[in-house]
C-alpha positions as CSV (number, residue, x, y, z in Angstrom):
1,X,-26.9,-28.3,-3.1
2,X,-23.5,-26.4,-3.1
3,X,-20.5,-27.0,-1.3
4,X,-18.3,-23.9,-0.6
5,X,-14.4,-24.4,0.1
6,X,-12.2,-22.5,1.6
7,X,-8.4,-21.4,1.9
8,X,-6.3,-18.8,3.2
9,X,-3.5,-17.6,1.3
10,X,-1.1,-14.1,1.8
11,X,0.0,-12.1,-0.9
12,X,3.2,-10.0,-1.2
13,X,4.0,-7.6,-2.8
14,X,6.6,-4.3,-3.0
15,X,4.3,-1.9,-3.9
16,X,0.5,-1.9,-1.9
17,X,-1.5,-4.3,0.4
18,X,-4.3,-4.3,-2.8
19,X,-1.7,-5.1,-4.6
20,X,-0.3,-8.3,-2.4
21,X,-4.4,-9.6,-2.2
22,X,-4.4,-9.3,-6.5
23,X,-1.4,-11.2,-6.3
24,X,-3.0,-13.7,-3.7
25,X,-6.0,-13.8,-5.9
26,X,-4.3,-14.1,-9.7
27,X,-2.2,-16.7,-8.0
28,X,-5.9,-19.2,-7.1
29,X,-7.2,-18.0,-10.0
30,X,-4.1,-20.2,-12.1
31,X,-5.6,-23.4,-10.3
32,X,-9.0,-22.6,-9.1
33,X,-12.2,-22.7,-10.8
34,X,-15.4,-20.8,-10.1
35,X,-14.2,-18.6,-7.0
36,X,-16.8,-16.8,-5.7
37,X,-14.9,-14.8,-3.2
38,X,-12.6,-13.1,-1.2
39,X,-12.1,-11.7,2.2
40,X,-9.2,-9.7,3.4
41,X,-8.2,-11.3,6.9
42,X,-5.0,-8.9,7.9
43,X,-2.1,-6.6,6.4
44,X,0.9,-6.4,7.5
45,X,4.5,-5.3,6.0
46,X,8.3,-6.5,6.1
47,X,10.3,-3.1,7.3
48,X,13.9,-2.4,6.9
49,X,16.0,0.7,7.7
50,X,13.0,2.3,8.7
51,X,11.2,1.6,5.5
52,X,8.4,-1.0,4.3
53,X,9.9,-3.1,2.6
54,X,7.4,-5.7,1.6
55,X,3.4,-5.6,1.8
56,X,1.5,-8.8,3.0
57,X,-1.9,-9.3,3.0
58,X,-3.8,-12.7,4.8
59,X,-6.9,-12.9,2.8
60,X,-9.5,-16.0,2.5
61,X,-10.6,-17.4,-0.9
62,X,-13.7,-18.9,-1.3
63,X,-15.0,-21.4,-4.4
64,X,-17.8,-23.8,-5.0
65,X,-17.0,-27.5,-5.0
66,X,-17.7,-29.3,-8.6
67,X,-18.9,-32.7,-9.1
């Protein structure tokens, strides 16, 4: 039987909101085995001078528990 964890990370970036989850995701990935997931939970940006400045995106990882 598996067990599926869970946790929410946001990702930012200075160029895209795909780019800020592949951040969010390479940055699991370093300490995270066997993730079988990921779902995209909100965007939103930093803005400055009428500019975006910064691009975050809220996603949810998800991996299977080893024994």
């Amino acid at each position: 039987m598996a067990v599926i964890k869970t946790i929410e990370l946001v990702g930012v970036s200075s160029e895209s909101w795909r780019d800020a989850a592949n951040r969010a995701l390479a940055e699991a990935s370093s300490t995270i085995r066997g993730i079988t997931g990921m779902d995209v939970l909100d965007t939103s940006c930093s803005v400055e001078d009428g500019r975006i400045t910064e691009y975050l995106t809220h996603v949810r990882i998800s991996f299977r528990i080893e024994r």
